[in-house]
Every structure is written in C-alpha cells, then in structure tokens.
VEXGU-156568 format. One record per residue (C-alpha): residue number from 1; x, y, z. Coordinates in Angstrom, 2 decimals. Layout:
{pos=NUM, east=X, north=Y, up=Z}
...
END
This chain:
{pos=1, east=-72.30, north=68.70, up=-20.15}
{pos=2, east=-75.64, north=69.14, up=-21.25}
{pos=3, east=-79.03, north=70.27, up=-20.13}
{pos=4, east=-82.53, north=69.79, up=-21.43}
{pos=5, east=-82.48, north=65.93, up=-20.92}
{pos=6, east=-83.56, north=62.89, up=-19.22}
{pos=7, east=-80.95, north=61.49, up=-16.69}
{pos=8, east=-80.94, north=58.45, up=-14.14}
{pos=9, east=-81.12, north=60.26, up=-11.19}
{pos=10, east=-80.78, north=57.62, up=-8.29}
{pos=11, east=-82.74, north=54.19, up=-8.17}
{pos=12, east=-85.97, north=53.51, up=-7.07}
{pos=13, east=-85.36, north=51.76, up=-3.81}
{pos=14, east=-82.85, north=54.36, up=-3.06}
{pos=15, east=-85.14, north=56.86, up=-2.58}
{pos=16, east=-87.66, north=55.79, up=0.72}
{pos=17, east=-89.06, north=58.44, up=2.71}
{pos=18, east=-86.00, north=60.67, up=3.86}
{pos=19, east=-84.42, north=63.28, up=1.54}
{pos=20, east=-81.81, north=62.26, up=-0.95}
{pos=21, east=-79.05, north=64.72, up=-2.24}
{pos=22, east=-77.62, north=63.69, up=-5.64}
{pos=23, east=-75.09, north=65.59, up=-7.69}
{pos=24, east=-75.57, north=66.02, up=-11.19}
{pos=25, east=-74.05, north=67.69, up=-14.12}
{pos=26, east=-72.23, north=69.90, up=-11.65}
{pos=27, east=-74.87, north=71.02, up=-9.45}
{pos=28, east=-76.51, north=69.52, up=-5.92}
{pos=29, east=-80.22, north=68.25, up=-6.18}
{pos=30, east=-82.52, north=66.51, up=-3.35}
{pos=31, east=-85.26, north=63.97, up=-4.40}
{pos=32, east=-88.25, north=63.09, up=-2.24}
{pos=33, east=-91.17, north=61.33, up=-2.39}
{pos=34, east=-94.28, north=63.02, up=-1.73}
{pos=35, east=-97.13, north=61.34, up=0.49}
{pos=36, east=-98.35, north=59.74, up=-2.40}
{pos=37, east=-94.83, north=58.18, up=-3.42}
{pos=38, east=-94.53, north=61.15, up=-6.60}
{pos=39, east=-90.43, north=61.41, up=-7.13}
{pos=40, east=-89.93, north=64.97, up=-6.66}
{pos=41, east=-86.36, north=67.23, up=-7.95}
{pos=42, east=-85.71, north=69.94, up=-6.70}
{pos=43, east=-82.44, north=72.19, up=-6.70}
{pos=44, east=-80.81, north=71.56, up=-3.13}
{pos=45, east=-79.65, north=74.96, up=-2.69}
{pos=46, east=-81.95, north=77.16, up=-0.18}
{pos=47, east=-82.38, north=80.43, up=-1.88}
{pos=48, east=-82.56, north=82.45, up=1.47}
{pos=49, east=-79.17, north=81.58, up=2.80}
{pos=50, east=-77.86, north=78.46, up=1.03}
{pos=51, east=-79.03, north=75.71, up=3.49}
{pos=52, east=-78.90, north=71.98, up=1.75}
{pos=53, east=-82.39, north=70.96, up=1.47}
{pos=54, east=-81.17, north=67.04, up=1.64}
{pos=55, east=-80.24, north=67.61, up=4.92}
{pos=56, east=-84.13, north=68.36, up=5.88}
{pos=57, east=-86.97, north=67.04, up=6.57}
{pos=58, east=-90.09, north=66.15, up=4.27}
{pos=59, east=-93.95, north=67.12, up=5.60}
{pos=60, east=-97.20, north=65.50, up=5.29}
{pos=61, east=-98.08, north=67.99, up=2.95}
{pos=62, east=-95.41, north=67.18, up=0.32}
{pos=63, east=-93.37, north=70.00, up=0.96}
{pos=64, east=-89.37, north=69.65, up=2.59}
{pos=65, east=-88.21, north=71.89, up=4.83}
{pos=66, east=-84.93, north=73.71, up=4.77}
{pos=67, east=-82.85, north=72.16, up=7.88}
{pos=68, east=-81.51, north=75.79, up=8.62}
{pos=69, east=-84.66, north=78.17, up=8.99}
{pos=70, east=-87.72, north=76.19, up=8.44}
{pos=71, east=-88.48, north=77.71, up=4.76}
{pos=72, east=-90.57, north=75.07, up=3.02}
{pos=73, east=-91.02, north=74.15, up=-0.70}
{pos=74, east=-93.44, north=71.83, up=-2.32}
{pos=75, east=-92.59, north=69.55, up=-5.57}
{pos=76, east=-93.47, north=72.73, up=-7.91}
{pos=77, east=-90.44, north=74.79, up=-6.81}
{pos=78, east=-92.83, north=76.91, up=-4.67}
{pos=79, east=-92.52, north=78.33, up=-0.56}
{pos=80, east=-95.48, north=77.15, up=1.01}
{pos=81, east=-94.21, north=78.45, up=4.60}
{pos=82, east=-91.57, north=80.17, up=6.48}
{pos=83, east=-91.92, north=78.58, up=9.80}
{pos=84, east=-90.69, north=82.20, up=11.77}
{pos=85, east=-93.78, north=83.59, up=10.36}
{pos=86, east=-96.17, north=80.90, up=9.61}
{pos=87, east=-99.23, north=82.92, up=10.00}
{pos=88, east=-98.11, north=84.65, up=7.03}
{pos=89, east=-97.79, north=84.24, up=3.09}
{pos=90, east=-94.51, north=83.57, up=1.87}
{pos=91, east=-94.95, north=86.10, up=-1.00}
{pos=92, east=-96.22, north=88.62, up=1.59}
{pos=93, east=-92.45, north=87.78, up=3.65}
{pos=94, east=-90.20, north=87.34, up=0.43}
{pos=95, east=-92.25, north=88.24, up=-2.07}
{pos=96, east=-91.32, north=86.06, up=-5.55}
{pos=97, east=-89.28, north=83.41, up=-3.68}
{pos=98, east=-89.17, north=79.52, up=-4.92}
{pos=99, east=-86.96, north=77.02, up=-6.06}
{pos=100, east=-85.84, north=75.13, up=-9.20}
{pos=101, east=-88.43, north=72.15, up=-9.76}
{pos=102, east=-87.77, north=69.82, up=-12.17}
{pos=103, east=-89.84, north=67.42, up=-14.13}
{pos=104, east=-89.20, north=63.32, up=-12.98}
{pos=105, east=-90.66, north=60.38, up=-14.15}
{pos=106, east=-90.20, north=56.87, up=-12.35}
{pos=107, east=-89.65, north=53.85, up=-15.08}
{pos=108, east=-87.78, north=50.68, up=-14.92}
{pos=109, east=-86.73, north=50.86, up=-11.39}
{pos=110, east=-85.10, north=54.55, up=-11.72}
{pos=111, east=-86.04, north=57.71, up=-11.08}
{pos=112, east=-85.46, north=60.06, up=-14.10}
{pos=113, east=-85.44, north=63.38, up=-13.56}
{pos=114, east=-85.48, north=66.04, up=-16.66}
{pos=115, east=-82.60, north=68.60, up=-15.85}
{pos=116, east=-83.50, north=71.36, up=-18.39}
{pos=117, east=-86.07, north=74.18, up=-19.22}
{pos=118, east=-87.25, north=73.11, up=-22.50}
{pos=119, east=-88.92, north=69.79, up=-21.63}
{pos=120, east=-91.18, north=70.33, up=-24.65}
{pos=121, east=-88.27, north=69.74, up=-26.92}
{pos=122, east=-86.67, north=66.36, up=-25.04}
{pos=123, east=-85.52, north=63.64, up=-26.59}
{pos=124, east=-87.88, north=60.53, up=-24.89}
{pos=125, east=-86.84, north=57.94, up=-22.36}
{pos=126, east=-85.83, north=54.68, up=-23.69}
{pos=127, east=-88.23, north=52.01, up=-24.35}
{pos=128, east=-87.37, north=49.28, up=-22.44}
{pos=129, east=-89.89, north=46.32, up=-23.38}
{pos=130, east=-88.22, north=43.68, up=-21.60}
{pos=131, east=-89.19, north=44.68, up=-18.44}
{pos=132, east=-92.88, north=44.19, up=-18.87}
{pos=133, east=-92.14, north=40.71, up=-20.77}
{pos=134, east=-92.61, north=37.51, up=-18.74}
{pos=135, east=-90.20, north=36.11, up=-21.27}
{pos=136, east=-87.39, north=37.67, up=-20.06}
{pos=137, east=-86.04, north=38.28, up=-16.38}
{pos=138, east=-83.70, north=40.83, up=-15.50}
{pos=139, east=-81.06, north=41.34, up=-12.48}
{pos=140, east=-81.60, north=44.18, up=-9.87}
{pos=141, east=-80.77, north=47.33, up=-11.09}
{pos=142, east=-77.22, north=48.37, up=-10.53}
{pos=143, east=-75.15, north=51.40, up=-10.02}
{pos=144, east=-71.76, north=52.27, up=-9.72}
{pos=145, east=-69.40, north=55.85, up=-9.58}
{pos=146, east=-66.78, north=55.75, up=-12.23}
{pos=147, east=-63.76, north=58.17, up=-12.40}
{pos=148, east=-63.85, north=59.53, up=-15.32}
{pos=149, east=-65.86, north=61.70, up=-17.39}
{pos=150, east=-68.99, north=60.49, up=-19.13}
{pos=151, east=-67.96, north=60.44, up=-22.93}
{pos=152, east=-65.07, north=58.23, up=-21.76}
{pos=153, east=-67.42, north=56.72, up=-19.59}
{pos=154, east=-69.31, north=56.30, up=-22.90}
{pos=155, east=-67.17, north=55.48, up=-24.96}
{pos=156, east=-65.48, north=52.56, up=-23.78}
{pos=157, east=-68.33, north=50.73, up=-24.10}
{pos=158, east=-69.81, north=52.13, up=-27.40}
{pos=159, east=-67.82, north=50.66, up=-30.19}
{pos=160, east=-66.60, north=47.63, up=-32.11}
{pos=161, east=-63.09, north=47.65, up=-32.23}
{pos=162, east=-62.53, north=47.70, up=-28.54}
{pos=163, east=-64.55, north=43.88, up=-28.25}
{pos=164, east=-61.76, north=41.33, up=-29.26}
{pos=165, east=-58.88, north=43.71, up=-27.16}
{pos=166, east=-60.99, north=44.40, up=-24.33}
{pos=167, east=-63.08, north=41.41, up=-23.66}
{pos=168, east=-61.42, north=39.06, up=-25.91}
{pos=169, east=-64.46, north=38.77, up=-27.93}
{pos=170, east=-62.75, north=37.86, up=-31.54}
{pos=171, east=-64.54, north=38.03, up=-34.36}
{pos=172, east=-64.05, north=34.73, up=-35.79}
{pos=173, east=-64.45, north=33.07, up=-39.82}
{pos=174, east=-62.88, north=36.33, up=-41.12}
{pos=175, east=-59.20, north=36.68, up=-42.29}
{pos=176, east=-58.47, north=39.30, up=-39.36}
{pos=177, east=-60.56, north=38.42, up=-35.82}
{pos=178, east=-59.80, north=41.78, up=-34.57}
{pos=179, east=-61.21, north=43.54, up=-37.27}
{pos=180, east=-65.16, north=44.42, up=-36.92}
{pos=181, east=-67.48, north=42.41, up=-39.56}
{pos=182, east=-69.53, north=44.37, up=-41.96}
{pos=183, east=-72.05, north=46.07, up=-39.65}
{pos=184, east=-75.37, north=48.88, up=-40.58}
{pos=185, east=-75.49, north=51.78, up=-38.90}
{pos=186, east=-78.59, north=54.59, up=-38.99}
{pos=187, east=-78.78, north=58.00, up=-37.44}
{pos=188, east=-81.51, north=59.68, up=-35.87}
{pos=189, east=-81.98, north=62.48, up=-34.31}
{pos=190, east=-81.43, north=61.54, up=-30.72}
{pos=191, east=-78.70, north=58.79, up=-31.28}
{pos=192, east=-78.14, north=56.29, up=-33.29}
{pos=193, east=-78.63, north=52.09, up=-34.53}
{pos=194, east=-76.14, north=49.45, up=-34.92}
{pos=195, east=-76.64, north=45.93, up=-36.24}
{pos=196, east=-74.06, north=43.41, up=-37.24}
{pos=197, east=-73.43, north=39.49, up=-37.16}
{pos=198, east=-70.35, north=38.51, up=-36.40}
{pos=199, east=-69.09, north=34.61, up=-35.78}
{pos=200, east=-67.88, north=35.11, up=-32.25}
{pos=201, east=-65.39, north=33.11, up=-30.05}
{pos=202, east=-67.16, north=30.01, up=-27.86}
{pos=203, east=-68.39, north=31.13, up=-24.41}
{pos=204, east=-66.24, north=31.40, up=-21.92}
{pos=205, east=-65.49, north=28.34, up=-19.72}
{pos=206, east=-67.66, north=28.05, up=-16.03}
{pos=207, east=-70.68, north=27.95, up=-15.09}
{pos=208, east=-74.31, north=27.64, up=-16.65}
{pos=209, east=-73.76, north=29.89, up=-19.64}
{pos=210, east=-70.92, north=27.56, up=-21.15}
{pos=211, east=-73.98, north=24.74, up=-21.86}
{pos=212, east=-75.70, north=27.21, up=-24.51}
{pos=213, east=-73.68, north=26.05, up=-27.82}
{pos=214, east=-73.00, north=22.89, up=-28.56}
{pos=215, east=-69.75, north=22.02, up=-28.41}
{pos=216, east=-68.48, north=25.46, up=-27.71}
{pos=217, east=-67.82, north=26.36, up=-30.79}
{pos=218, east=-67.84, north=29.23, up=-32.73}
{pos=219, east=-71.00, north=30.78, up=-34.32}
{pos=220, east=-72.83, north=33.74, up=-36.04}
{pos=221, east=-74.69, north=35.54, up=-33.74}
{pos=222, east=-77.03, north=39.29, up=-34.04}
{pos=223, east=-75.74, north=41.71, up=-32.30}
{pos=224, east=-77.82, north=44.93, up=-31.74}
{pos=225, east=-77.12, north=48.16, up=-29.88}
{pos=226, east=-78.64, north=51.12, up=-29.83}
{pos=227, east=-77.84, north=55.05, up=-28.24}
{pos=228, east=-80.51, north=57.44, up=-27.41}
{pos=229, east=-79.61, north=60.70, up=-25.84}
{pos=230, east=-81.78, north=60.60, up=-23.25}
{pos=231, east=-80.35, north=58.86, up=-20.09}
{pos=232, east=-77.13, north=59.23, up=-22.33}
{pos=233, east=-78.56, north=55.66, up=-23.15}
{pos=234, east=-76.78, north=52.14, up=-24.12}
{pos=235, east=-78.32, north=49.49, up=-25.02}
{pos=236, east=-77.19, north=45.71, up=-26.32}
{pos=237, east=-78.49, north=42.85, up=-27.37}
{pos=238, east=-77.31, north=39.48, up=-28.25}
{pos=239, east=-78.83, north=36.20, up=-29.38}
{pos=240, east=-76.06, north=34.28, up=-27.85}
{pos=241, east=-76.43, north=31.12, up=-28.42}
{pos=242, east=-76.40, north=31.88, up=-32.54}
{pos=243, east=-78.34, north=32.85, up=-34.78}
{pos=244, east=-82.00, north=31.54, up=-34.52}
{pos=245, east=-81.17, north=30.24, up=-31.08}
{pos=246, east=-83.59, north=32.75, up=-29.34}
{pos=247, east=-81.61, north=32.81, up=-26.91}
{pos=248, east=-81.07, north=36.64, up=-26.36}
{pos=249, east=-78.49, north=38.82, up=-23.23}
{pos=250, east=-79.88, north=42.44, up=-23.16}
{pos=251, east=-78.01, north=45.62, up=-21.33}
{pos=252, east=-79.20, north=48.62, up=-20.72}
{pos=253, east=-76.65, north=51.03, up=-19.71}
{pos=254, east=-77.35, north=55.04, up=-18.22}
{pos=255, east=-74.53, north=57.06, up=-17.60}
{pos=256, east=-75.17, north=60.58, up=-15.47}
{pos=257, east=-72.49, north=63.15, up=-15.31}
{pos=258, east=-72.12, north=63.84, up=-11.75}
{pos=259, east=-69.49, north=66.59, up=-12.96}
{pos=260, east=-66.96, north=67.20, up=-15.69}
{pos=261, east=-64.64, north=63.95, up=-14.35}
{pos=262, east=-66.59, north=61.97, up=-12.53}
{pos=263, east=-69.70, north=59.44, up=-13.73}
{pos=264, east=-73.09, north=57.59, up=-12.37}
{pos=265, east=-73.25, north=54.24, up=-13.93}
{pos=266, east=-76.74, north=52.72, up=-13.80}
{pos=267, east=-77.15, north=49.36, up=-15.51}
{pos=268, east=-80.08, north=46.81, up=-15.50}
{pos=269, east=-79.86, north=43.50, up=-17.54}
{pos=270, east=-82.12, north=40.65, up=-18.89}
{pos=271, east=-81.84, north=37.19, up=-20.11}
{pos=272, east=-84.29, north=35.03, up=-21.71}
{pos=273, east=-82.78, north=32.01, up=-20.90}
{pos=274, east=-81.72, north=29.65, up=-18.02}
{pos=275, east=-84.62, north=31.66, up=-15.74}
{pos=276, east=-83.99, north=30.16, up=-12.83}
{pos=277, east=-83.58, north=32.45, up=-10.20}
{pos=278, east=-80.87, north=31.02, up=-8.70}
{pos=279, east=-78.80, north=31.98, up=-11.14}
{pos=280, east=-79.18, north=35.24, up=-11.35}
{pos=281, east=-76.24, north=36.36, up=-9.84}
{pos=282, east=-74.18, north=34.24, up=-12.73}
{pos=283, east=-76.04, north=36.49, up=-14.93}
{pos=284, east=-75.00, north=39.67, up=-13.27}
{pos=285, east=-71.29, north=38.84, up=-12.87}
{pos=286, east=-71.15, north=37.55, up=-16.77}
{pos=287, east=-71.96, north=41.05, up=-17.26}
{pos=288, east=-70.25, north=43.66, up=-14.82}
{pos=289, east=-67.12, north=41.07, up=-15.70}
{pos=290, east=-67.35, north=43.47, up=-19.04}
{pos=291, east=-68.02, north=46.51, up=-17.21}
{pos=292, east=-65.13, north=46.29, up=-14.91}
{pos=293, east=-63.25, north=45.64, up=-17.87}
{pos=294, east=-64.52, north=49.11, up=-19.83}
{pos=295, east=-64.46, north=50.89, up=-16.39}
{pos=296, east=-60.30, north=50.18, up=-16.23}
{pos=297, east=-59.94, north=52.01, up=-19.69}
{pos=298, east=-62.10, north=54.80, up=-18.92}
{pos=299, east=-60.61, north=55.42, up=-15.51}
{pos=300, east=-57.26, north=55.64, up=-16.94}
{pos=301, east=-58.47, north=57.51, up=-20.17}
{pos=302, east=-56.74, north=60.72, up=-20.79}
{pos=303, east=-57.12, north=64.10, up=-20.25}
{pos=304, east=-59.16, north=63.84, up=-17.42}
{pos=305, east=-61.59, north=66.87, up=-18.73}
{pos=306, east=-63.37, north=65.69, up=-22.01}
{pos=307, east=-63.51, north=68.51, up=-24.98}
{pos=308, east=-66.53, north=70.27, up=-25.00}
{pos=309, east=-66.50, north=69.26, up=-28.96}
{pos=310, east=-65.39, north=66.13, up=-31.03}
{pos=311, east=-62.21, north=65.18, up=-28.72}
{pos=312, east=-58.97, north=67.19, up=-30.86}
{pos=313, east=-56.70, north=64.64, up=-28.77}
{pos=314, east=-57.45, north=61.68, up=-31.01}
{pos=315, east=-57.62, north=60.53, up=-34.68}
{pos=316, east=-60.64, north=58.94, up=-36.01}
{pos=317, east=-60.46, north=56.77, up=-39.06}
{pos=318, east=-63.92, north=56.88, up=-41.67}
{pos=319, east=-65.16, north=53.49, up=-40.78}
{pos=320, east=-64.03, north=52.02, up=-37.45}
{pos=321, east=-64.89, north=54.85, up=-35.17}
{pos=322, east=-68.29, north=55.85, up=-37.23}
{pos=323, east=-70.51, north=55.43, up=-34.05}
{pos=324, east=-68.16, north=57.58, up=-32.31}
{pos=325, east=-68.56, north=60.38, up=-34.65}
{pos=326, east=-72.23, north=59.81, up=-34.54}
{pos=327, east=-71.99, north=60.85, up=-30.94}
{pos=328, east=-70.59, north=63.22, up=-31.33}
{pos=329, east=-72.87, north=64.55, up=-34.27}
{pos=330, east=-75.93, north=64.20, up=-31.53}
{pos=331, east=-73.90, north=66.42, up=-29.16}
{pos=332, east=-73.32, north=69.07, up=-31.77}
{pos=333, east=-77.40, north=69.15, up=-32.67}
{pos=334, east=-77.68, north=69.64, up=-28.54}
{pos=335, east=-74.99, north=72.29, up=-28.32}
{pos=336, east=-76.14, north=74.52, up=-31.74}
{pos=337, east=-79.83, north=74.27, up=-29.73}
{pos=338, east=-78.35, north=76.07, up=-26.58}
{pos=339, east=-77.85, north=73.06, up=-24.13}
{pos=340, east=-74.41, north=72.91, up=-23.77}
{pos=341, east=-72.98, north=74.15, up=-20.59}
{pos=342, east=-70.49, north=76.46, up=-20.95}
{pos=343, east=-67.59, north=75.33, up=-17.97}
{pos=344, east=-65.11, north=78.25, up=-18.73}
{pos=345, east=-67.84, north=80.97, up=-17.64}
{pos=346, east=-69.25, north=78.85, up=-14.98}
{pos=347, east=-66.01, north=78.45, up=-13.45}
{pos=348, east=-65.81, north=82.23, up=-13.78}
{pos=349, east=-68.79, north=82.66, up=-12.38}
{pos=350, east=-68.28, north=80.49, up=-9.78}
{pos=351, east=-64.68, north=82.27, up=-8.81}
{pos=352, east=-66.92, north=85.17, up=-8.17}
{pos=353, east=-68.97, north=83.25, up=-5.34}
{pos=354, east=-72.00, north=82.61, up=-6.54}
{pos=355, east=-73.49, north=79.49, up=-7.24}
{pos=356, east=-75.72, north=78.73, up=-10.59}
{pos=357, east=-78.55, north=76.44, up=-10.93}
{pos=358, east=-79.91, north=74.10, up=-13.31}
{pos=359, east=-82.90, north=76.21, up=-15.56}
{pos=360, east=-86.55, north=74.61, up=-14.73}
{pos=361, east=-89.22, north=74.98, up=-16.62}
{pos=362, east=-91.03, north=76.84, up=-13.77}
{pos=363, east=-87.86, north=79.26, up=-14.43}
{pos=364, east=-88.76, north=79.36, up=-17.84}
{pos=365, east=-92.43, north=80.31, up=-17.46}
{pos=366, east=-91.50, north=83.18, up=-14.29}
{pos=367, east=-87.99, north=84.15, up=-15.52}
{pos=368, east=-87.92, north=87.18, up=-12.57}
{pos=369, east=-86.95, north=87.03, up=-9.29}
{pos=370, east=-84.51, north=84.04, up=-8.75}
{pos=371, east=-81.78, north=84.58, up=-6.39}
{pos=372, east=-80.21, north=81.55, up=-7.96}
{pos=373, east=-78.52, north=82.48, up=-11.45}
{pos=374, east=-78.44, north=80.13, up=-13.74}
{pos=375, east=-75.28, north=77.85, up=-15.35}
{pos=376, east=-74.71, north=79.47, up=-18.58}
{pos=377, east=-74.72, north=77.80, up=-21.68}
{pos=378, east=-73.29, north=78.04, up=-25.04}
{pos=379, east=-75.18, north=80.21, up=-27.49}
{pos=380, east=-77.66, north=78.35, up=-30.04}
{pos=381, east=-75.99, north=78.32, up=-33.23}
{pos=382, east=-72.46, north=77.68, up=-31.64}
{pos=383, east=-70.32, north=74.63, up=-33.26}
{pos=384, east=-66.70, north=73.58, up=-32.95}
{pos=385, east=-64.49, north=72.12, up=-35.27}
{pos=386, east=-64.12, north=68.63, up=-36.27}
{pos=387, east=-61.52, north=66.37, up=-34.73}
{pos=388, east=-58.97, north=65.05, up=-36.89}
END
C-alpha cells in the first residue's frame, strides 16, 4: 500500500453532521464536517490514551471531541481544549500534543482525502468533465466493500483480454474474437492511456439499451480508458452505439485499500443518451452487471496478500498484459520515492503494541513530539525484481 496520494474516502452524503470512522490503507480515520460543511481527516486514534475520535462528538467551533476525556482537536491536527482543565492551554497541560490532519478535497460527490506527507509532490485528482456537462447525466454515486486486495481489485477490471471471457464482450470481424484488436497505449507519469476500436458483439437483449444499433448487429466502436494514480483511478468510455454514433457510456471507478485484503469500491457513471430519468436505474444495473462480474474474479483471486512488487505468482506475456505492467511500472516510481508501506515491519511493529499512523504534512513541518509513530515505509531508491 501506498501513501502520499489522493483516495475516495467515503461519499459525500455519507458524511452529515456526526463523526464518521473510515479505515484506510491499514489505519482508522474520522471525517467531519466543520460548521461551514469543510470535510475534515483526521487520524482516529486519541494520542492521550487511544480513545476513537469517531465515536465523539463535533463542536460549534470545528473541533471533535475525544468520547473518553474531553481532549479536543480542530481540522489542523491541533488540541484546542482539554475539557478537565479548560481554563488552561493545552500546550501549557501536554505541552506539543496534536493529531495527524490530513489534506481533503470534496469533488464529484466524494470526499478525497490526501493520506501522505508530501502533498506537494501528488499526483492530481482526476478530471471528471462529465459531471459539469448538461450533456451527460450520471447515476448516484456508488460504493461497495470487495474482498480482496486492491491490485486484484484493480486488475480485474483493467485489461483487454479478460472482456470476451468475463463479460462476453467478443471482439468481432477478426479471425480470433477473443483476441484484443490492435490498441495504443501511452505512459505517463501517474498512469497510463488506452485507446482501441474494436467491432464488438450486439447489445445485449432487454430493455432500452438494446434500441441503440440498428438491427443489433455488430459494429466498430472507440473504446477509451484511462488510469491515474490518484484515487487508484479507472476510467472508461464507450461510444456504444458505433463509431460516430455519439452515443457515449462513461465509468469512473476509485478503489481505496481499506487494508492489505480487503477494498472500497467507489463508482459513478454517465450516459449521454436515453436521459430520461426514469431510466436511470437501467443504466446503473447495465453497469454493476460488469462489476459483479469482475468482483467474482477478484474475490476468488489468489494469494489473498498481493506482492508488494510486480506479482512473482504469474506470467505476463509482452503484449496482452502491457497495461498491467504499466501498473505496475507507476507503483515502482511510488515505491523508489519512499511511499510504499513496508507491511513486514509494521506488523513487527505492531506485535510490539504500538500503533503507527499515517504521516501528515503537519507531521512533516513539526516532526517532534508525536506519541503516534509513524507506518514505516520502504526506503527511496528501493525496487524489486520483475515478474516473470
């Protein structure tokens, strides 16, 4: 798992005025909303005696309150009372106590939160222009808890092959429709781009969508996709109804590691077609058909705990699984920065009975002082070898 990114933390309107506690890459975090609606992350963990801060209560002055002794923090990390001795500063009672903060921004019905030290260096939030285009409506946004780790999660949804066996999406006018047409693929920094235009099966039979070709048949469609590191991002889109049809399904597809084997799935999708409201619930079960489909193959995926490097349990062949090893390229320029958690001497450090946080940036700037240790990570520099 890494740090020093943008994840989907929880949804917007799952986050009203009461505390929320949400686990992420390993560690316990409660979001709030200050009096002026500001998202607010903060590590959950009380540093004077461990209380949950979730489990508290939130003040009109933007600050929560730890349900065990009263000790408040506000949205920067800092103790703004300690209710046994409220006539008194905090750093005159505990001098140097305060809390992990972390950075959040709220976008396209999610609240991101930025679980790292180094915001400075992040890789930026998806662009997501559909949801400011009256061309295009979307479904609510939708989350789900997989079983399984999140490059599984990840993967079973990130490349070609899978298609015609999983969803029975052949690739047809070609000698082989399980093979993958010719497709272009550029790396960047932070993920990477997919095009390709295959000649894909008819729609599938029931309901509204089936009306979009005529005569069901067969035709060549674009097909984009697209994965940023931030949010651990997905996104698809494609003209449906053929090429020049304008007629384009977009995903967008966030997956949080909640630990090392288990997932948050956040999803949101658009359609600028058939914009009827009415049937936007067709539109939302055309599309977590697929997901329930991926989410079998992850959920069953073995081993259960993902390699911390390009997976040595599986072979990759030089063209089919390209956008897999492109992944795992962008994970590699993460790790050799420092970002990579290092689970063997967390669990270590955890068998020793004391918990680690997430680094902040306010850690960062005042390194002294936290009771809080944090996670440790993989030295900059560090690589692994490359799977077969």
């Amino acid at each position: 798992m890494f740090t020093n990114v943008w994840y989907v933390a929880a949804r917007s309107e799952d986050l009203n005025a009461k505390p929320l506690q949400v686990r992420m890459l390993g560690c316990d975090f409660v979001l709030y909303r200050e009096p002026d609606g500001k998202a607010v992350c903060l590590s959950n963990v009380c540093p004077h005696r461990g209380g949950s801060l979730a489990n508290g209560k939130c003040k009109d002055d933007g600050s929560i309150a730890c349900p065990y002794h009263a000790w408040s923090f506000n949205g920067e990390g800092k103790c703004t009372q300690i209710a046994s001795r409220r006539d008194e500063d905090p750093q005159d009672v505990a001098p140097g106590v305060k809390i992990d903060a972390y950075p959040t921004e709220e976008k396209y019905g999610f609240i991101w939160a930025f679980l790292g030290d180094e915001p400075e260096s992040a890789a930026p939030i998806i662009e997501m222009p559909e949801h400011d285009d009256d061309d295009f409506r979307s479904t609510t946004t939708y989350t789900e808890v997989w079983e399984t780790n999140y490059h599984w999660a990840k993967f079973s949804n990130l490349d070609l092959v899978h298609l015609p066996v999983v969803h029975g999406i052949k690739f047809q006018n070609q000698d082989n429709p399980d093979a993958p047409p010719p497709f272009e693929l550029t790396e960047r920094d932070d993920g990477f781009d997919l095009v390709y235009y295959p000649s894909t099966s008819r729609i599938r039979k029931g309901g509204e969508w089936e009306k979009l070709r005529e005569g069901g048949e067969a035709k060549k469609v674009e097909s984009r996709m697209k994965f940023r590191v931030a949010g651990i991002s997905l996104y698809g889109k494609v003209e449906i109804g053929g090429v020049g049809s304008g007629m384009h399904n977009v995903f967008y597809e966030f997956s949080t590691p909640i630990d090392e084997q288990t997932t948050a799935m956040h999803y949101i999708f658009f359609r600028n077609f058939m914009l009827d409201p009415e049937l936007d619930k067709e539109h939302l079960k055309r599309n977590l058909m697929q997901v329930r489909q991926d989410k079998a193959i992850a959920e069953a995926q073995q081993p259960r705990t993902a390699p911390v490097g390009p997976d040595p349990n599986g072979y990759y062949t030089y063209d089919e699984d390209s956008e897999i090893e492109l992944y795992w390229n962008a994970m590699a320029r993460m790790r050799e920065r420092g970002w990579q958690i290092d689970r063997k001497a967390w669990a270590a450090a955890l068998a020793d009975g004391r918990y680690r946080a997430i680094p902040s940036p306010v850690r960062k700037k005042d390194p002294k002082g936290w009771v809080h240790e944090e996670v440790p990570r993989y030295a900059k520099g560090t690589t692994f070898a490359a799977a077969a």
